[in-house]
N, C-alpha and C positions, 0 to 999 in steps of 0.2 A: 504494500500500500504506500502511494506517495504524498503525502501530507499538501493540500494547498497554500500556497501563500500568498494575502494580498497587499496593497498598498492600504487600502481599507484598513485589514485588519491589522499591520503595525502601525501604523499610525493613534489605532485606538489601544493597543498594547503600549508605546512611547510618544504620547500626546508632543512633548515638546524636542523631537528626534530631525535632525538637522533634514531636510527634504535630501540631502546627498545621498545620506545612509539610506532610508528609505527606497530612493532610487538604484542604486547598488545594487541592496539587499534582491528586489525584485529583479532586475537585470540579471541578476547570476545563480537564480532556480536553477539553471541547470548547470552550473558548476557545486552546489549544495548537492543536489540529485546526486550525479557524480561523485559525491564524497561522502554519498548514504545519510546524511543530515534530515532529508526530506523522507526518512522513509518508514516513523511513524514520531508521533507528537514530542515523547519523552526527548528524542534530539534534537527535533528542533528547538521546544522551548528550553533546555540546556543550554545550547548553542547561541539562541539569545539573549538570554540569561547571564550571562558569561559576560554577552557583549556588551550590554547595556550598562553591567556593574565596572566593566574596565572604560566604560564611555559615560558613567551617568546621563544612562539612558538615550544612547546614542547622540551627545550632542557636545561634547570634546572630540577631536581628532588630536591632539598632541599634547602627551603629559604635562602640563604646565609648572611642576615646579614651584605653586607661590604655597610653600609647606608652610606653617605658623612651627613654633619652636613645640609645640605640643607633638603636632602632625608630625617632624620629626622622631619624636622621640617616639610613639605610637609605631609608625611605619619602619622606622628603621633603626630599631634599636641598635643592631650591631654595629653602627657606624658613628649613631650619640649617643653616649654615655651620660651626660650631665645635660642638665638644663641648660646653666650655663653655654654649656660647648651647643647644642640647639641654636640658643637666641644669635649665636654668630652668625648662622647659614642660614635663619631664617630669610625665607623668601627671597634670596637667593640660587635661585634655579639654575645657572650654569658650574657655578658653586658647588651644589649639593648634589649633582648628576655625576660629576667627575669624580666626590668622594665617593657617592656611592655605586657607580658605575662603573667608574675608570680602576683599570687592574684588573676586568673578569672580563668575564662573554665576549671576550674576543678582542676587547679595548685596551688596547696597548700603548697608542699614539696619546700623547698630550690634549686634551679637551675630547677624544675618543666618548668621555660618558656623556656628554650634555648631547655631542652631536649624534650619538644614537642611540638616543634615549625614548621611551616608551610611545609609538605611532599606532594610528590604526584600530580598528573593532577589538583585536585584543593586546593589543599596547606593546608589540614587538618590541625588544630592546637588546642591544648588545652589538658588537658588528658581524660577530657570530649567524646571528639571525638575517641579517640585511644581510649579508652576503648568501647565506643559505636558498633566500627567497627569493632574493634578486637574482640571481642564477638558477631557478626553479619556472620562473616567469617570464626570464628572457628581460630582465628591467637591471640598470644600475641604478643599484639602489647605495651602494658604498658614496660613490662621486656624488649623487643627489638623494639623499636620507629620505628628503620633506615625498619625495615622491609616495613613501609607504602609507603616508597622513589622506593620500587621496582615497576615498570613500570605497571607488569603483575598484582599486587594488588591493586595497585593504581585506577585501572580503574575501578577494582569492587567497590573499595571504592568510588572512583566519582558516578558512576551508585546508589549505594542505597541513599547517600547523596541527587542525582538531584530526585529523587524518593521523599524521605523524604519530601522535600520541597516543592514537588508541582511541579514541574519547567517545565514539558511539557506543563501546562496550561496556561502560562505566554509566553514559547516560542511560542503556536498555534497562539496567541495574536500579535508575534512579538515586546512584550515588552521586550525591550534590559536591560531598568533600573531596573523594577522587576527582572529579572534572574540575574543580578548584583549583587542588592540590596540580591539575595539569596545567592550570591559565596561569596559574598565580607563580607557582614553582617550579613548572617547565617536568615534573613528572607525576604523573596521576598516585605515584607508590611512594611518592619521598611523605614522610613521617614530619610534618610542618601543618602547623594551623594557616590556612591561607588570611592575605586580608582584608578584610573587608567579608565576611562571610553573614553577616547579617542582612547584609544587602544584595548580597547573593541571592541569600534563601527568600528575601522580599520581590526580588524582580522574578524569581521562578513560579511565586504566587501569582503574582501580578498578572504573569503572562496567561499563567493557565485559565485565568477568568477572563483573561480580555479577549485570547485569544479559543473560546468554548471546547477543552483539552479534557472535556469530560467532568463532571459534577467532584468525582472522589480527585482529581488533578488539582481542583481548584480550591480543596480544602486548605486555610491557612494551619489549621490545628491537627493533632494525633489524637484518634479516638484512646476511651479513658486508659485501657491496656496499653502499658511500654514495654519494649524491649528494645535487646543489643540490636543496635543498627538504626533502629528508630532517629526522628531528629525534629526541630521543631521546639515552637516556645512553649507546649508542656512539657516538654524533657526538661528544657531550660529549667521551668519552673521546679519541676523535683530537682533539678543540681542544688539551686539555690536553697530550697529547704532542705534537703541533709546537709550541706556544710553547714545552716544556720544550726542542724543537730550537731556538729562534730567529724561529721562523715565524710571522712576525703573524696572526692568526685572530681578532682583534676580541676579544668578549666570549666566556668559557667560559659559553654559555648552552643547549646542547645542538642547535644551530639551525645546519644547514650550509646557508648565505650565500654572500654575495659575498665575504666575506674569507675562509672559511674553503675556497672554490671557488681563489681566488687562493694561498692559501697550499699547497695539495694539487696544485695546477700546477705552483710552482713549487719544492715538493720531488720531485716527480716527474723534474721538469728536470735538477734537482742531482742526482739520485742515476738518473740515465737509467735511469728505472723506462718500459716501453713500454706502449702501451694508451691509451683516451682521457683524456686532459688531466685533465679533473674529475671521475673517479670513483675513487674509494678501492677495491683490493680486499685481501682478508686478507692476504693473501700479503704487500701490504707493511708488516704490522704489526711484522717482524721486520726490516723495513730499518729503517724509522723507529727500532725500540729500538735498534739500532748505529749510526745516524748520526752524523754529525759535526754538534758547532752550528755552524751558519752563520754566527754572531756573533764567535765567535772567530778567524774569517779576515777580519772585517771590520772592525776595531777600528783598523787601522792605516791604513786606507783614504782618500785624498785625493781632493782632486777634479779631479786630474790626468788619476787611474787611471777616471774617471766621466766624461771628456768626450769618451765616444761618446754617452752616453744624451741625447737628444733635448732634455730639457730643462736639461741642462747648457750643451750646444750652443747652444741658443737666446739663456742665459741671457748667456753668454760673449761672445757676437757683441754684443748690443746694449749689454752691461757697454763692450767696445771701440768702440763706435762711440759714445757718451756720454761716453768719456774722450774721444777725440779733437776732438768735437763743442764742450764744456766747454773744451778747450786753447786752440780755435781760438776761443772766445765769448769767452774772457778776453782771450787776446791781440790781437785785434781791437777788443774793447771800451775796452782798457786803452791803446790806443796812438789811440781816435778822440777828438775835441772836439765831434764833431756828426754830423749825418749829412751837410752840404753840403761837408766838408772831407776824408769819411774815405777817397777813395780816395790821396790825396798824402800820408797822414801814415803810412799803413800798407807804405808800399814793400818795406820790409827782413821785413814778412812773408808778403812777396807770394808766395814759392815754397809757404810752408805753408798758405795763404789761397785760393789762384786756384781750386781747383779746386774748392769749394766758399763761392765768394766770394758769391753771393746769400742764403744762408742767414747766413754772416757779418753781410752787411751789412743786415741783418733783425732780426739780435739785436743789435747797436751803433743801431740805429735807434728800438727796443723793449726797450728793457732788458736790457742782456747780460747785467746782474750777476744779474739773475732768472733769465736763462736757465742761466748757470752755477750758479745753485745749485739749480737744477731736476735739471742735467746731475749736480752731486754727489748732490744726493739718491738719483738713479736708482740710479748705480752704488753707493752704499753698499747702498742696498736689495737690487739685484741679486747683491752680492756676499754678504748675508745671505741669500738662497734657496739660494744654492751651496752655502752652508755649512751650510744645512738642512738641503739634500737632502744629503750627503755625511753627519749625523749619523744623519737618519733612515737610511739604507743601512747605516751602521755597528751599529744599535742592532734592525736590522729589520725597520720600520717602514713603507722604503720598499727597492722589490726593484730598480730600474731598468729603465727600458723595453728599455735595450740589448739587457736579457735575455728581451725580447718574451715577457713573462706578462703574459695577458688575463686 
């Protein structure tokens, strides 16, 4: 089935959508076609989706750049660190492209970030990419950037890139975060919160109603049942209230995951709610609003009270066998002159030695005092996990295996 597309209907989908895009867009049905896009609703309205949120809503063609020192630190954290360091580049757009541009995707030359910096339906960027596409379409796009900004190209350019990547495969799926994680971060599998994903998942509503993608398409909301996979502002809303309980759920990004799977298990557990492990249903919305935080019974918590949980246990055993290990490496080292003399000088600690006299006599032969400070590293180390885990338990971070949540 090949999806119709009209001037009409985007238009009513991106009311304020520069007539270019619009025109493009209909112009190149059959290079969509041709890239399987048109060939049932979930891609396309992905595929618009995508584009809208890298164009609000189709009516930029070229990154602009005018960041406020906020927007920096938001978008690019890896690049500001300090507010401070922000309000320098603020809105500074040739500025802020070269730091955060210049040195990857292919940007090697001196001003390389600003001049090939984000164009197009889906905001190509690097020169990595403009040479890719530009040589894909038969365009110089290196010598002349601004060319990828035009509407009518831009969409072929979108079209081979959602090819490249896979992205109808991920749309069929209805995985909003994969085809993100494609636009956003150039691979549908890389493990990154994309950004902007609010407005993502808003323009993907948007469309489904504007453009009649069927009744359950155009739902903004998840019915009352959640699960892993699920996404949407009632997931949202249960992240928000378990961490308001204590309950680690990662990021409030409306996306139920692995932690927010983990943390729905193990309020389940606590509050011996029955039924499977990792599914939310309504009914516990009123336990959850009367719960207890978890954090408040944990505050006092040692690591006494934790050494059933496995990796306490583990941690314990080898902390004790390092101490005694270290005792024996000193005391032996400490009392030998050589290796040809050391079993007659050591007599008086031969009760503490013997049973373990080869290993001794291995670290008196190769360096005890290495070995001893080996033996104290360990256990300082070790005794630092303990107390990690003991904080992360207290703060709820970490749930302990004792309490077998998968």
């Amino acid at each position: 089935m090949t999806i119709r597309l009209t001037a009409e209907a985007l238009r009513k989908a991106f009311p304020s959508a520069k007539m270019e895009y619009v025109n493009a867009l209909i112009e190149h049905v059959q290079t969509m076609e041709k890239h399987g896009i048109l060939q049932n609703d979930k891609r396309l309205k992905h595929f618009l989706a995508q584009g809208a949120a890298e164009t609000s809503g189709f009516t930029i063609t070229v990154e602009s750049g005018a960041y406020s020192a906020e927007g920096l630190l938001k978008v690019f954290p890896k690049y500001f660190k300090s507010k401070a360091e922000a309000k320098a580049y603020a809105k500074r757009p040739e500025a802020i492209f070269n730091r955060t541009y210049g040195g990857r995707l292919g940007n090697t030359a001196p001003g390389d970030g600003y001049k090939y910096r984000g164009r197009g339906i889906f905001q190509i960027t690097g020169k990595d990419a403009y040479k890719r596409y530009g040589e894909a379409l038969g365009i110089d796009l290196i010598n002349d950037p601004d060319k990828a900004a035009d509407p009518f190209i831009s969409v072929q350019i979108a079209c081979l890139y959602w090819s490249d990547l896979g992205l109808n495969a991920w749309a069929d799926k209805d995985d909003i975060l994969a085809v993100s994680r494609g636009i956003n971060g150039g691979n549908p599998k890389r493990n990154i919160q994309p950004n902007g994903m609010e407005h993502r998942r808003g323009w993907l509503a948007k469309i489904s109603q504007a453009l009649n993608f069927g009744a359950a398409a155009a739902e903004t909301g998840l019915p009352g049942q959640l699960k892993e996979g699920d996404e949407g502002p009632e997931v949202e809303r249960l992240q928000s209230g378990l961490r308001a309980k204590g309950y680690p759920v990662g990021a409030i990004d409306g996306i139920f995951g692995a932690n927010t799977r983990r943390a729905v298990t193990l309020f389940k557990a606590e509050n011996s709610l029955d039924g499977e492990a990792a599914i939310w249903l309504p009914e516990y919305d009123e336990v959850l609003k009367n719960a207890a935080n978890i954090q408040e019974n944990r505050q006092e918590t040692t690591a006494k009270e934790l050494a059933s949980d496995p990796i306490v246990k583990q941690a314990t055993f080898w902390q004790r066998l390092l101490l005694w290990f270290g005792i024996g490496g000193a005391l032996t080292g400490g009392a030998s002159e050589g290796a040809s003399n050391f079993p007659s000088l050591v007599q008086q600690y031969q009760p503490i030695i013997e049973t373990l006299k080869p290993p001794f006599e291995w670290a008196a032969n190769n360096g005890w005092v290495l070995v001893v400070l080996l033996c104290i590293a360990g256990f300082i180390g070790l005794r630092y996990l303990i107390q990690h885990i003991v904080r992360a338990y207290r703060h709820g971070d970490y749930q302990g295996q004792f309490r077998k949540v998968e």
